[in-house]
C-alpha positions, 0 to 999 in steps of 0.5 A, spaced: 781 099 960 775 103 959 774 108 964 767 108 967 766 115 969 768 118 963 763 121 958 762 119 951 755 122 949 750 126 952 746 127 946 747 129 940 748 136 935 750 137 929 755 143 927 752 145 920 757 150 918 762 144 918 757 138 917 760 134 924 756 130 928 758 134 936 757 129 942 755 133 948 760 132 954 765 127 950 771 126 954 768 130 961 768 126 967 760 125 970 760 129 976 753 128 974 752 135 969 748 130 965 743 128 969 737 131 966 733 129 961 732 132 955 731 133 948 737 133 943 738 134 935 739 128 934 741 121 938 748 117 936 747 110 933 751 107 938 745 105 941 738 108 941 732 105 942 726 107 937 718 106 937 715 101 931 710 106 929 716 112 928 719 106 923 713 105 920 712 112 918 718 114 917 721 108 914 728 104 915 735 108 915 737 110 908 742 105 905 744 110 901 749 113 907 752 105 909 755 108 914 756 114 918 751 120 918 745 115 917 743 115 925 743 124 923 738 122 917 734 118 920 733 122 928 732 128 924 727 125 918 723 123 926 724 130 929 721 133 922 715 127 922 713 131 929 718 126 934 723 128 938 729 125 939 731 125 948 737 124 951 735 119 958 741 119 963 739 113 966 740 109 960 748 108 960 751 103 954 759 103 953 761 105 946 768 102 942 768 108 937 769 108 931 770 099 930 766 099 923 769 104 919 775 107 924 774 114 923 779 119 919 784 114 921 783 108 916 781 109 908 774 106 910 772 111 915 774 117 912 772 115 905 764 114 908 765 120 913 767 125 907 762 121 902 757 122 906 757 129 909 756 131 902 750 127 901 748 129 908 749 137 907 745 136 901 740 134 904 739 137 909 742 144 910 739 150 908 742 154 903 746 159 908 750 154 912 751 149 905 755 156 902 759 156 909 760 148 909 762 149 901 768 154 903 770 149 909 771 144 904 774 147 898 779 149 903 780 143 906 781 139 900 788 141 899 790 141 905 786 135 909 788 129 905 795 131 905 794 132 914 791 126 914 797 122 911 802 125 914 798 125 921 796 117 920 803 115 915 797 112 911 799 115 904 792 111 901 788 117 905 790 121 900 786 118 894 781 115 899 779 123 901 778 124 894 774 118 891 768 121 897 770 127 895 768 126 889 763 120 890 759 125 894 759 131 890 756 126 885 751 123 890 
């Protein structure tokens, strides 16, 4: 049963350090703290709506994402193109999460999510933030695919977090 009253995304930042998309107000009851509008990083994909001219000066989402951090990509190749991404309270949608690629917790999720960081900080990090996001991840390589695993009693998570380990440093 989906509760009505409980906020999913209030607009969007990204954590560089960790290369993780925040949702503001995830999980918090509307008391109506949200409801001004106002611009953000970047805006989920779970539904936005995007002018025809930014698409045409900007282009279509990079394919090369497939899945996960090309709704990052694309806000933030807008907001540097001069458009600005705005959360807007009145628009209200209900949001399964992680129906595609099922998040961390199924091999095609976690496979694009750990991809894709990698092609995401890459592009868009600066060097400071990147060096930090580096260190992250050499410590979650040895660590991460044996939680996930163990958390998940998924042993094929254990392989999947490598191939897009590997397939992201490569991309």
């Amino acid at each position: 049963m989906i509760n009505l009253d409980v906020i999913w995304s209030a607009g969007c930042k990204i954590s560089w350090k960790l290369s993780r998309g925040i949702q503001i107000g995830t999980n918090e009851l509307d008391h109506g703290q949200f409801d001004t509008q106002r611009r953000v990083e970047y805006v989920s994909g779970s539904a936005f709506l995007i002018k025809t001219e930014v698409i045409q000066k900007i282009g279509l989402m990079d394919r090369k994402y497939f899945l996960y951090f090309e709704e990052s990509d694309w806000t933030l190749r807008a907001n540097q193109a001069g458009y600005g991404s705005l959360y807007v309270p009145t628009a209200q949608i209900w949001h399964k999460v992680s129906q595609s690629g099922g998040g961390i917790s199924k091999t095609t999720g976690l496979y694009y999510i750990t991809r894709n960081r990698w092609i995401f900080m890459k592009k868009w990090a600066k060097k400071s933030d990147y060096a930090i996001f580096i260190i992250y991840q050499i410590i979650g390589f040895f660590l991460l695919p044996i939680m996930l695993s163990i958390y998940y009693r998924n042993q094929k998570l254990f392989l999947t977090y490598y191939l897009g380990f590997f397939d992201g440093i490569k991309s």
